[in-house]
C-alpha positions as CSV (number, residue, x, y, z in Angstrom):
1,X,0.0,0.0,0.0
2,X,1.4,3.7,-1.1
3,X,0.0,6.7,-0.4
4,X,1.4,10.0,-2.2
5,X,0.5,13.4,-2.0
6,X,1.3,15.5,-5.3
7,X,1.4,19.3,-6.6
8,X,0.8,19.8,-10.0
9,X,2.2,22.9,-11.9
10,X,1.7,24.7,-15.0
11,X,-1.5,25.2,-16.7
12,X,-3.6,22.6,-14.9
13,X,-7.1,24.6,-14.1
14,X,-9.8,25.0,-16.3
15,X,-8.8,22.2,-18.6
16,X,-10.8,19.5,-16.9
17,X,-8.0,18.1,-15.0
18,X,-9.8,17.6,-11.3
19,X,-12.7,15.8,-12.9
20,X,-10.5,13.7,-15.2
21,X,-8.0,13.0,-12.5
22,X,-11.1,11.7,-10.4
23,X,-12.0,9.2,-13.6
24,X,-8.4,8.2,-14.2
25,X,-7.8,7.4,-10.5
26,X,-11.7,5.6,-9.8
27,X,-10.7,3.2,-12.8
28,X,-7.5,2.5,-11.4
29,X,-9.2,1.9,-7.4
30,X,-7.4,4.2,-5.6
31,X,-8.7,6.3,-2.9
32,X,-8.4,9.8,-1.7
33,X,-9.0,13.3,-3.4
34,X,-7.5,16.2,-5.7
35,X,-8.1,20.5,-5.3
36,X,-7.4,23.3,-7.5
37,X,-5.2,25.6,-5.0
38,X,-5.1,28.8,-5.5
39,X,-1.4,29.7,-7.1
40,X,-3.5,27.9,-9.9
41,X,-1.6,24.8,-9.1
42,X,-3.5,21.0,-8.8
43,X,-3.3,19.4,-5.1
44,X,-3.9,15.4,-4.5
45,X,-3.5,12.7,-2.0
46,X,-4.1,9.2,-2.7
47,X,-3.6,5.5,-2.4
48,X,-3.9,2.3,-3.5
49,X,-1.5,-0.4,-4.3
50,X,1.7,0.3,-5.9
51,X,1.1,-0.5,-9.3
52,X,-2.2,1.8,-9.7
53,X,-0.8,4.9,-8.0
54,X,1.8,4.3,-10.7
55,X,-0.4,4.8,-13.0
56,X,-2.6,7.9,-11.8
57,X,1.0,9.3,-10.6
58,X,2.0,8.9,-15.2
59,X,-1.2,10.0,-16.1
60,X,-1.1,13.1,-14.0
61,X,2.8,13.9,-15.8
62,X,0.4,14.2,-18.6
63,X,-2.8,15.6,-17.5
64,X,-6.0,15.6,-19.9
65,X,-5.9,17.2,-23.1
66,X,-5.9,20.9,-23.2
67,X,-3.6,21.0,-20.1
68,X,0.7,21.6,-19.9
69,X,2.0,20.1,-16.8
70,X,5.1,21.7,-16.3
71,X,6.1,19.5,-12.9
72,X,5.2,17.5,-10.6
73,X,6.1,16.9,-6.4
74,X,5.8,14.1,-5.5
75,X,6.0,13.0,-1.2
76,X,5.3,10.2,-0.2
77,X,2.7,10.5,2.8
78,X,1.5,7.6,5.5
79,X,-0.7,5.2,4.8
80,X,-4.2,5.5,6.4
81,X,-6.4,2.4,8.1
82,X,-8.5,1.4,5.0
83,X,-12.1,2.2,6.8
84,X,-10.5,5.7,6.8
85,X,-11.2,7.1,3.4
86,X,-13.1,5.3,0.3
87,X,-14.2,6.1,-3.1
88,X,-11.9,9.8,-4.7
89,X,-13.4,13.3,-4.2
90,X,-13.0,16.8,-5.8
91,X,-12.5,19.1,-2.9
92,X,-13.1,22.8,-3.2
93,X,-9.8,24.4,-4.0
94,X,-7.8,25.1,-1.1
């Protein structure tokens, strides 16, 4: 089990990338939630096993279409008890 929590940068708002991330990330069963912030940055936490946060962590390099990721932070974070969190939210940008 991996847990990350990741900062997007560059032009990562208003392109659809919250909702998409939200898709990309149920599909691969991860759990936990992504924010606009508001240097105009994209702000997410998540888990899952290490193989689909793999995958959200690519597709987020990449972002949907219309978006330019210029980097990305990656930390890893702790773990949380798995009756803690289920299912991914869009939170209200922070």
């Amino acid at each position: 089990m991996r847990r990350v929590h990741v900062i997007v940068s560059g032009d990562v708002q208003g392109v659809g990338y919250r909702y998409t991330m939200k898709i990309v990330a149920m599909e691969a069963g991860v759990v936990g939630w992504v924010r606009n912030r508001r240097d105009g940055s994209v702000e997410a936490e998540f888990e899952g096993d290490d193989g689909p946060v793999d995958e959200v962590l690519a597709w987020m390099a990449e972002g949907p279409p219309g978006s330019q990721v210029t980097g990305a932070q990656v930390t890893d974070a702790s773990p949380r008890s798995p009756s803690a969190e289920s299912g991914f939210e869009v939170l209200r940008t922070a």
